[in-house]
N, C-alpha and C positions, 0 to 999 in steps of 0.2 A: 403416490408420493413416497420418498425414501427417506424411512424413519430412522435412526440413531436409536432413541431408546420409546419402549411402550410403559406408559404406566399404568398399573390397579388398582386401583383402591376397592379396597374388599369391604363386601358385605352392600348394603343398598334397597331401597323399600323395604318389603315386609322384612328383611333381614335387621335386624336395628343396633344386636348386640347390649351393650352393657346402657345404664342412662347414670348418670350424676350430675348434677347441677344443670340437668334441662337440656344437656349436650347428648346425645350418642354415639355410641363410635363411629358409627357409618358416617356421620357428620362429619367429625371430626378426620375421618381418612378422607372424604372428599376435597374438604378446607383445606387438608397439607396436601393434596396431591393439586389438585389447582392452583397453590402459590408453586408447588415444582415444577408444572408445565411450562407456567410464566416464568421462573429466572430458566431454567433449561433451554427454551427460545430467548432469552434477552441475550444466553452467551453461543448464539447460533446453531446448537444443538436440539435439530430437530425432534420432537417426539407426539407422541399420541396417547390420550387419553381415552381410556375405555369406556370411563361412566363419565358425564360432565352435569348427570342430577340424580334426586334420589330414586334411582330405579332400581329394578330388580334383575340383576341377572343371573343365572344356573352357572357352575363351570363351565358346562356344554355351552352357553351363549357364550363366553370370554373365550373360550378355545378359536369359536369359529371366527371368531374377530380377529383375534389371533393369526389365524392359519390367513385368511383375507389378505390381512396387511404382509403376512411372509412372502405372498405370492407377488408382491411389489416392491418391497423392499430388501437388504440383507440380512434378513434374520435379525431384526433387533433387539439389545436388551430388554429385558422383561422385568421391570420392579415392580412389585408387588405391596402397595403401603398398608400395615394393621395394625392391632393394639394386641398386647399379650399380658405379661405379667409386669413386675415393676421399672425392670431394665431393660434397653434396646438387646433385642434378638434379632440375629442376618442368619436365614437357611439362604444355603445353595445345594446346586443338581449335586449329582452323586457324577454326570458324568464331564464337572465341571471343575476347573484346578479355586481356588482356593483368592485366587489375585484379587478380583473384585471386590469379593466381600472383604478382605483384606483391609485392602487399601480404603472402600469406606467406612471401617472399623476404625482404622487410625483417624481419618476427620472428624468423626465423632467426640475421640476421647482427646482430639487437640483442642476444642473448641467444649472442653468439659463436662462430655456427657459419660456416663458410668455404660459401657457394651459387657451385658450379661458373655455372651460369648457367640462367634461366628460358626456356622457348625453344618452338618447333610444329617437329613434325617429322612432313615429307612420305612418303606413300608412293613409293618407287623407279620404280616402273611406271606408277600413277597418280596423278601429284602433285598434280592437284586434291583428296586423299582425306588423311586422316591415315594413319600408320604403324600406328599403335596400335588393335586391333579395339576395345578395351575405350571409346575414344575415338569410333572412326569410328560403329561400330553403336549408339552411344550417344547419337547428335544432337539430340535434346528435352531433354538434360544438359546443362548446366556441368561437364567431365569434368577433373580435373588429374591425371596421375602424378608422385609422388614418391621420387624414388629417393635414398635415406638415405647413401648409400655402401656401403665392402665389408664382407664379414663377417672380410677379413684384420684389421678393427677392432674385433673385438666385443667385447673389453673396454671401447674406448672406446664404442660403441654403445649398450652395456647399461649402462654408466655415466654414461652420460647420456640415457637414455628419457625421464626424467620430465622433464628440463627441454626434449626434441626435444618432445615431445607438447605441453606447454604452449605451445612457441611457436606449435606449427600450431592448437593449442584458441583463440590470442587474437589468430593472424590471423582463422582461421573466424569469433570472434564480430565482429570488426570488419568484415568483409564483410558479415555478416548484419543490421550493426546490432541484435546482442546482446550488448552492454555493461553491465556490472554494472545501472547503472537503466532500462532497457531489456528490456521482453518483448512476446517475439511473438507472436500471438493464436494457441490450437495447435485442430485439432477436438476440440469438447467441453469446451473451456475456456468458465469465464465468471468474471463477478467475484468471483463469492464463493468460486471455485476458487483465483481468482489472489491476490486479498487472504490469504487462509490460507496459499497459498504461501510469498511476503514478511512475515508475521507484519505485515499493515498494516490500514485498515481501509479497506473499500470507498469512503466516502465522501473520504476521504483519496486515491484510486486518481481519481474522479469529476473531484476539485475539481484535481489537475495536472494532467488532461486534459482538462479542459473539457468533460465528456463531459454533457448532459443526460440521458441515459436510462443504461440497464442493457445496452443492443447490445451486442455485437461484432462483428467479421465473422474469419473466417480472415485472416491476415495481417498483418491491424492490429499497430503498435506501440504499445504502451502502457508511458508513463514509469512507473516505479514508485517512491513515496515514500521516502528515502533512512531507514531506521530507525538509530539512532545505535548501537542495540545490535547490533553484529554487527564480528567481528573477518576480515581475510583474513589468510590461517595464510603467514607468509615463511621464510625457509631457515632453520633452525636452533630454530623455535618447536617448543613439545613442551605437549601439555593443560598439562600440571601448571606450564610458563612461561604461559602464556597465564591458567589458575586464578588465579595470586600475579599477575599485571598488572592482574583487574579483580577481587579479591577476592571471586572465586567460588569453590568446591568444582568438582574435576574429575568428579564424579558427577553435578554438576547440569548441566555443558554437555554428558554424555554422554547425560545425559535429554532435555535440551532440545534437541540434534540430533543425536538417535535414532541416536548411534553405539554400536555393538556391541564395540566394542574401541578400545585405546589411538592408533590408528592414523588421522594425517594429513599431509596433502600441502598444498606449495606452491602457493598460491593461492585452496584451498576456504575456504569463507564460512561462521562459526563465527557462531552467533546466540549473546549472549553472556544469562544469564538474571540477572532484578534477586533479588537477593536482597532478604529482606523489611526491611532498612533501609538500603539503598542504590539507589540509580538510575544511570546513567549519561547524558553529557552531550555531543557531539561540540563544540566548541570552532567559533564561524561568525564569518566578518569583524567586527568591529569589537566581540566580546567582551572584556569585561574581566572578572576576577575578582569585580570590587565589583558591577558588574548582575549577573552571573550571581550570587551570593552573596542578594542582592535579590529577585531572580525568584523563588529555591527556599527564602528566607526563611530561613537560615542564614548564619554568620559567613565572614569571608575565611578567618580563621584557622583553621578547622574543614575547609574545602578546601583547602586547603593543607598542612595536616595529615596528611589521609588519603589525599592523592594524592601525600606525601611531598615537597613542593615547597618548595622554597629559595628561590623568587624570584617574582615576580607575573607575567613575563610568560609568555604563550601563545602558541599559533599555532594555526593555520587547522587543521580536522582533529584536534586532539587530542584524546585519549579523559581526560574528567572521572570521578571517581568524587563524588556527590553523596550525604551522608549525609540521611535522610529523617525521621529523629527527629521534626522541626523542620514538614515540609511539611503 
């Protein structure tokens, strides 16, 4: 299979590391590298997981796993999740620019975390070589370690997982050029895989990319048609606020994406479903009430109405509810 990025979470059995409040680090890298596997896949960014319990592994075991997955895939990033001193630390290679860690340094400190600083650190004896095996013996890699801080913080560590993960989930996509409309061609992808994916239609997927045929190749980005229906879940949303916002049933957006329970996170992409006399409308430069009213052949006053509105103007982005009696 062809990975995007690998991640490690260091340390593992007999390795334990530090212990505070009944937590230890080894734990604690596994717990944030498994919520990053899972949003990492939820924004189609394939990756892989080195340890998925508490085992033991040598460098030499993570190399060869390592080198394994190289020989199938293109060389994928390599993050490497630990614990260090008080503030987040990002090493990279020595034979590597700087962009990466960069740019998840900035996520971080947009989203309020303190970054000690992003930095290559030499080996003592041969300073031509990195310090770090997981780094040196990994040269066909993009290799970064990140080190979280201590676990003298793990209250605050674990109380803030979901929003550390997120920020390293939306430096990785910005690196990768995986942004909400943005997908990158994975093996065994094709259009009719991708268009299902996004609830779009191929032709639809064709006509933003100017694409004449049905090709792809590995790698290719492909914009993807922006669908109006679809909500990102922000801090404090719950199905049942999200239901009473577009006048849906929480049973129907738990059908419509295949969730199993009441259970979401900051940032996931909620496909929101039409019920059968209403539509929804994303609000685009130079809308008024009165064309849009026009288009869908229904009153102002009727939009107005059921979208609860006081007043005619809009803006860029807003979600319309359009009753369909009339279309």
């Amino acid at each position: 299979m062809d990975y995007d990025v690998i991640i490690n979470p260091e340390l593992g059995g007999k390795d334990l590391g530090n212990n505070y409040n009944n937590m230890y680090d080894k734990d604690y890298n596994l717990k944030f590298s498994k919520l990053l596997s899972k949003k990492l896949k939820d924004n189609n960014i394939n990756n892989f997981l080195i340890r998925t319990d508490d085992r033991y592994l040598s460098n030499k075991d993570r190399i060869n796993i390592i080198d394994d997955i190289n020989r199938d895939s293109n060389s994928p990033i390599i993050i490497t999740i630990g614990l260090g001193n008080n503030l987040i630390d990002i090493i990279y290679g020595l034979n590597n620019k700087d962009n990466l860690a960069s740019i998840i340094s900035e996520e971080f400190v947009e989203n309020g975390f303190i970054v000690n600083k992003y930095y290559q650190q030499r080996d003592s004896i041969n300073t031509d070589e990195d310090y770090e095996s997981i780094i040196r013996d990994t040269p066909n890699n993009e290799s970064i370690i990140i080190r979280l801080g201590n676990m003298k913080n793990n209250a605050y560590l674990n109380d803030n997982i979901e929003k550390l993960v997120d920020s390293l989930v939306n430096g990785l996509k910005k690196y990768l050029g995986a942004s909400d409309n943005i997908y990158i061609v994975k093996k065994g992808d094709n259009l009719y895989s991708i268009a299902r994916k996004y609830n779009v239609t191929i032709d639809e997927i064709k006509r933003i990319n100017n694409l004449y045929n049905n090709n792809l190749s590995i790698g290719q980005q492909i914009k993807i048609p922006q669908n109006n229906n679809y909500y990102i879940v922000k801090n404090g949303d719950t199905l049942y606020s999200i239901s009473r916002k577009y006048n849906v049933s929480v049973d129907n957006i738990k059908k419509t994406n295949k969730l199993l329970n009441n259970n979401i996170y900051i940032g996931q992409k909620i496909f929101i479903p039409n019920e059968d006399n209403i539509i929804t409308y994303k609000v685009m430069k130079g809308d008024t009430l009165y064309n849009i009213s026009k288009k869908y052949n229904v009153s102002v006053k009727d939009i107005m109405n059921i979208n609860n509105l006081s007043k005619t103007t809009l803006q860029i982005n807003q979600i319309l509810k359009i009753p369909k009696n009339n279309i």
